[in-house]
C-alpha positions as CSV (number, residue, x, y, z in Angstrom):
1,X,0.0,0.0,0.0
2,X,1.2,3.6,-0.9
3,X,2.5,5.3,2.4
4,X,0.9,8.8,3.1
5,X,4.7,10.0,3.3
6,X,5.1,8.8,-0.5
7,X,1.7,10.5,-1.7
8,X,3.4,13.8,-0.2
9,X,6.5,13.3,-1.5
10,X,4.4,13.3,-5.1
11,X,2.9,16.5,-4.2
12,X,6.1,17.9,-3.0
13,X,7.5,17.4,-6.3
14,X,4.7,18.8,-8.0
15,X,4.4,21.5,-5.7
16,X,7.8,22.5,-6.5
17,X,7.7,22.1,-10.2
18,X,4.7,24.6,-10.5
19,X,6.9,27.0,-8.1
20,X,9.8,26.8,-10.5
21,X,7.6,27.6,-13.2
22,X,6.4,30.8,-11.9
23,X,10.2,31.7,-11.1
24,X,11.1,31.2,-14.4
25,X,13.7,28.5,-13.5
26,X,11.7,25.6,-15.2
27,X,10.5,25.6,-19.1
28,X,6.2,25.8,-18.5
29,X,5.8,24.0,-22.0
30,X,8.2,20.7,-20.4
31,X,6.2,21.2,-17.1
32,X,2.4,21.9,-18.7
33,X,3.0,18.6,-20.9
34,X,4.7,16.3,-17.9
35,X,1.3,17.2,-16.0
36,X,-0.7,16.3,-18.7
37,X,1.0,13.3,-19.4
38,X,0.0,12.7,-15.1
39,X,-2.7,13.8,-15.5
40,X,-3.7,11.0,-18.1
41,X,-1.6,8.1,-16.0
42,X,-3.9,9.0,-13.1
43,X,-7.3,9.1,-14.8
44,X,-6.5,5.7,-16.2
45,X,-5.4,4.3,-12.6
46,X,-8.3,5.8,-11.0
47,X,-10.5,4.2,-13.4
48,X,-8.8,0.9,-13.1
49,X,-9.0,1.1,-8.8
50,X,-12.5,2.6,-9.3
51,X,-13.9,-0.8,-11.1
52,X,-12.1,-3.1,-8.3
53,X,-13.6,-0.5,-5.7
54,X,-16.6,-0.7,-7.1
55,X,-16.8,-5.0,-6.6
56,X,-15.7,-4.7,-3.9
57,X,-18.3,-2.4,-2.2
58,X,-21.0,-4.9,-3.1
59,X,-21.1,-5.7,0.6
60,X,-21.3,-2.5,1.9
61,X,-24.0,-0.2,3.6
62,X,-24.7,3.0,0.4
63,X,-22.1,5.1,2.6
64,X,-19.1,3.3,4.4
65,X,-16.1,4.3,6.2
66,X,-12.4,3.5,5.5
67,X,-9.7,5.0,6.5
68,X,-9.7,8.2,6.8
69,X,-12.5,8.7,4.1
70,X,-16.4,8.5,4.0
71,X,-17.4,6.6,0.4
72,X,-20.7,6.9,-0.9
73,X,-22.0,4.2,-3.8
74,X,-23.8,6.1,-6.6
75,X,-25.9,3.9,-8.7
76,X,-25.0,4.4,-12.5
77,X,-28.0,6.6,-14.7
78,X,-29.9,6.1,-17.9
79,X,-28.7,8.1,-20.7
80,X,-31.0,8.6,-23.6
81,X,-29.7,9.1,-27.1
82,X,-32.7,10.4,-29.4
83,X,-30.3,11.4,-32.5
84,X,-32.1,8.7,-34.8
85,X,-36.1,10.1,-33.7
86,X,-37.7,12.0,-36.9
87,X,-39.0,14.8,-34.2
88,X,-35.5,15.3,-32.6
89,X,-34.0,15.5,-35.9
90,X,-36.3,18.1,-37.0
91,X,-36.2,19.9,-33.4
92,X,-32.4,20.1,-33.6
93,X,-32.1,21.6,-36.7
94,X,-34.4,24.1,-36.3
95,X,-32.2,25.1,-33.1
96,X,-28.9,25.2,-35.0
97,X,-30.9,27.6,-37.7
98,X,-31.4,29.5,-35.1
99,X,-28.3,29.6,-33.0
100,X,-26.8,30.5,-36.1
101,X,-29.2,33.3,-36.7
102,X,-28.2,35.1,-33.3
103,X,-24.5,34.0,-33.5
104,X,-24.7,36.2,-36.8
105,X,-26.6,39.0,-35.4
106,X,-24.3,39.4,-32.3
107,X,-21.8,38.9,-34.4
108,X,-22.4,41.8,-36.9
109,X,-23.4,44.1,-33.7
110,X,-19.9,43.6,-32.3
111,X,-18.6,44.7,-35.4
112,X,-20.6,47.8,-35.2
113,X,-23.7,46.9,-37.6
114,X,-27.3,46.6,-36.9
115,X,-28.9,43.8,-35.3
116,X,-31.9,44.3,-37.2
117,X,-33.6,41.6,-40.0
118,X,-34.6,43.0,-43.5
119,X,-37.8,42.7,-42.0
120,X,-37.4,45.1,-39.6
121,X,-37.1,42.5,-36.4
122,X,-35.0,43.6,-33.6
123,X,-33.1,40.5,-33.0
124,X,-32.5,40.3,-29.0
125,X,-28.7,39.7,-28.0
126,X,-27.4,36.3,-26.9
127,X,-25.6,35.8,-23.6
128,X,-22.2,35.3,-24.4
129,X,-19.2,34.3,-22.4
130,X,-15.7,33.8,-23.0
131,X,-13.5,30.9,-21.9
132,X,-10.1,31.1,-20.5
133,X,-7.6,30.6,-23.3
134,X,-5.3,27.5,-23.8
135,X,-2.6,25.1,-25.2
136,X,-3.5,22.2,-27.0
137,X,-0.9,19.4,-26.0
138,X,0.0,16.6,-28.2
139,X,3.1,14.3,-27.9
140,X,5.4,15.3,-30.6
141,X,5.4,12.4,-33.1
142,X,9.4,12.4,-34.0
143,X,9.8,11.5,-29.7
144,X,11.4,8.3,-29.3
145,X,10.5,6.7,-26.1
């Protein structure tokens, strides 16, 4: 079993990788793309512990104590694909139509033109906001591992 004092030593490191980023002392492209590349390890072990977790819960009361932690079982959900229905088809496209409609008219407003139809409709703005921006990461192909 991983000791607490290993799990902090992990941390640690990280810790002082993202410290010697903001110093400048440490490359953030190297450090962004190690972290991804962690980031992705972990997911996959977490999902791989989760399923034996998981089987191995069977026998326990819907919220359990171990350790240190309280885990609570969470039964899995329905999810409902209606892409191949006629009506949500139909439905859909006429929301794209007119996403796009007010995606144009805000569009043309931020560029200092009219929001108004050649029929003379006001067309009411759309909320808009603005997401952080970021790199894309992808392991350069010519890396030999």
């Amino acid at each position: 079993m991983t000791n607490n004092s290993t799990i902090n030593s992990m941390i640690d490191t990280i810790c002082k990788m993202v410290e010697n980023v903001e110093e400048g002392t440490e490359s953030p492209f190297e450090t962004i793309a190690y972290l991804k590349e962690l980031s992705t390890i972990i997911s996959a072990s977490q999902k791989q512990v989760m399923e034996v977790a998981i089987h191995e819960s069977r026998f326990e009361d819907k919220s359990f104590s171990k350790g240190d932690h309280i885990f609570t079982k969470v039964s899995g959900r329905a999810i409902y694909n209606f892409k191949k229905l006629a009506d949500w088809k139909h439905a859909k496209d006429n929301l794209t139509e007119i996403e796009t409609k007010y995606k144009t008219a805000f569009r043309n407003y931020s560029n200092g033109l009219t929001n108004v139809t050649e029929d003379g409709e006001v067309l009411q703005m759309p909320e808009v906001k603005h997401t952080s921006d970021t790199i894309s990461i992808k392991l350069n192909a010519n890396k030999i591992q």
